[in-house]
C-alpha positions in Angstrom: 67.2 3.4 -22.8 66.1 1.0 -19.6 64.0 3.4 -18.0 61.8 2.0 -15.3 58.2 3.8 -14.2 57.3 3.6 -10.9 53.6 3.3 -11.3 51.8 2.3 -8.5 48.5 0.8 -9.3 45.5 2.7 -7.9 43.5 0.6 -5.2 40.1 2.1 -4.3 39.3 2.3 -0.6 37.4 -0.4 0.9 33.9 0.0 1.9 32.9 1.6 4.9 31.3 -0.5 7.2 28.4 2.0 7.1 28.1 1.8 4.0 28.3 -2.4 3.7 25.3 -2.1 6.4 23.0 -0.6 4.6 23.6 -2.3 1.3 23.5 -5.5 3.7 20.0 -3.9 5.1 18.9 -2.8 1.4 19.1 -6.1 0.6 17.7 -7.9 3.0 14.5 -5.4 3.0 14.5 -6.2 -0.8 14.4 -9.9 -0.1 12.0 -10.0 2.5 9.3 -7.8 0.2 10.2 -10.0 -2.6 9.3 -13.3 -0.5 6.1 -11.4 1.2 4.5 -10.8 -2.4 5.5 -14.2 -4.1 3.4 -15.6 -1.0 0.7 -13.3 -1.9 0.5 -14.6 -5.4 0.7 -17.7 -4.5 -1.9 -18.3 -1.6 -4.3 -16.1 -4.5 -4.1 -19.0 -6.9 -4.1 -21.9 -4.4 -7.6 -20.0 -2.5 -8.3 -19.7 -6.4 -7.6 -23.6 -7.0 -10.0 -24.9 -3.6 -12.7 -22.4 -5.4 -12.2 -25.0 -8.8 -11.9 -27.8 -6.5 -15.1 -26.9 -4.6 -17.0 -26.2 -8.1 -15.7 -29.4 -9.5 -16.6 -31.8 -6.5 -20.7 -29.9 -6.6 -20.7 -30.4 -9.9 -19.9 -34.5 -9.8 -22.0 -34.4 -6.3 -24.7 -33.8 -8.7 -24.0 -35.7 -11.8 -23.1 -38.9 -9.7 -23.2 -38.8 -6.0 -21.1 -38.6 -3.7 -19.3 -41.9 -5.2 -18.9 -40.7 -8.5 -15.3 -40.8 -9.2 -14.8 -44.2 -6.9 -17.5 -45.6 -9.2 -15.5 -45.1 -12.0 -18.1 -42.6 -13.8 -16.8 -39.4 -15.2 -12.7 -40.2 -15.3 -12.1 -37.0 -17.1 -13.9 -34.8 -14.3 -12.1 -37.0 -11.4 -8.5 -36.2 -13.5 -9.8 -32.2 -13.0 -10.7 -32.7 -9.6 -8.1 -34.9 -8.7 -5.3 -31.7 -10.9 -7.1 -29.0 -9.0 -7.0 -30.6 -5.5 -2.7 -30.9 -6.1 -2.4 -27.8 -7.4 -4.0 -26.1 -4.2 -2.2 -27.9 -1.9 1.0 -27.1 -4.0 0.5 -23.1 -4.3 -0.4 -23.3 -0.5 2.8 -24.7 0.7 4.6 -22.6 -1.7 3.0 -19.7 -0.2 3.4 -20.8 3.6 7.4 -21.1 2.6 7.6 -17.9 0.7 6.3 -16.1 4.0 8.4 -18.4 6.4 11.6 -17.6 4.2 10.4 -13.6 4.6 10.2 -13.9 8.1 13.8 -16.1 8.2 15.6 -13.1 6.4 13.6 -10.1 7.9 15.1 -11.6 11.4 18.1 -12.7 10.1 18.4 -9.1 8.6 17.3 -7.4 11.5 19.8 -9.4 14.0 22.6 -8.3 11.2 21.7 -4.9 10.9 21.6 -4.4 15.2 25.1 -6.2 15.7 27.3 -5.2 12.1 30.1 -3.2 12.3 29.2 0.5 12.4 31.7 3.3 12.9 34.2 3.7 15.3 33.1 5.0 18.6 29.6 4.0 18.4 27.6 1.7 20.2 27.9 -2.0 19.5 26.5 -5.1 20.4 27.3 -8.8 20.2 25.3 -11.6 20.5 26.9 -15.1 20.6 25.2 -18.6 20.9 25.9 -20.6 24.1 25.8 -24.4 24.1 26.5 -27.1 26.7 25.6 -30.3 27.2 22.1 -29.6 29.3 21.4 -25.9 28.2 21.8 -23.4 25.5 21.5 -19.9 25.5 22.6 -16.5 23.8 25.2 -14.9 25.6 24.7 -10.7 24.4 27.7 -7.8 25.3 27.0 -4.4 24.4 29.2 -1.2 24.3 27.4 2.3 24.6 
């Protein structure tokens, strides 16, 4: 009654590293477009925000000259001004990151996608970093 089954368990194969390149690539492209229109939206509402802000400071210019919200006068219109003027600046650096973090992983994708592992027989290159204690450089081997 002590039969034994000698049942292997099935692995799958592991990617190719085709295949792992162009997911890797896929996602990177994904990223980067991701980044490039969040820093769209967001230098719309900070150029959106200087428009208020421009509004807001002709609008006390007028009511109270030039010293209107140093004088005290119209605190609730200052507190707008003052909102608007943040928010701006926030949205633009938001913006100016979104597109430097685009351009970080379009490179970074780009390097990735030129030096992966593709099949065998192939070309390949390799780049490596080169430090010492007066210089730096990128040292680069290719096979063709």
């Amino acid at each position: 009654m002590g039969t034994t089954s000698s049942k292997t368990a099935s692995k799958a194969p592991p990617p190719s590293p085709r295949g792992a390149r162009a997911l890797g690539g896929a996602g990177g492209a994904v990223t980067v477009v991701t980044a490039a229109v969040a820093g769209v939206v967001f230098a719309v509402l900070s150029s959106t925000n200087a428009g208020d802000v421009d509004e807001t400071e002709a609008s006390l210019g007028a009511a109270g000259g030039p010293n209107a919200c140093a004088a005290g006068r119209r605190a609730a219109d200052c507190s707008t001004l003052r909102r608007l003027q943040e928010n701006a600046a926030t949205f633009g650096n938001v913006s100016a990151w979104s597109f430097i973090g685009a351009g970080v992983v379009g490179v970074t994708t780009a390097i990735v996608w030129t030096v992966g592992p593709r099949a065998e027989g192939r070309a390949r290159l390799h780049a490596s970093p080169m430090l010492g204690a007066q210089d730096g450089g990128i040292m680069v081997r290719g096979t063709w």
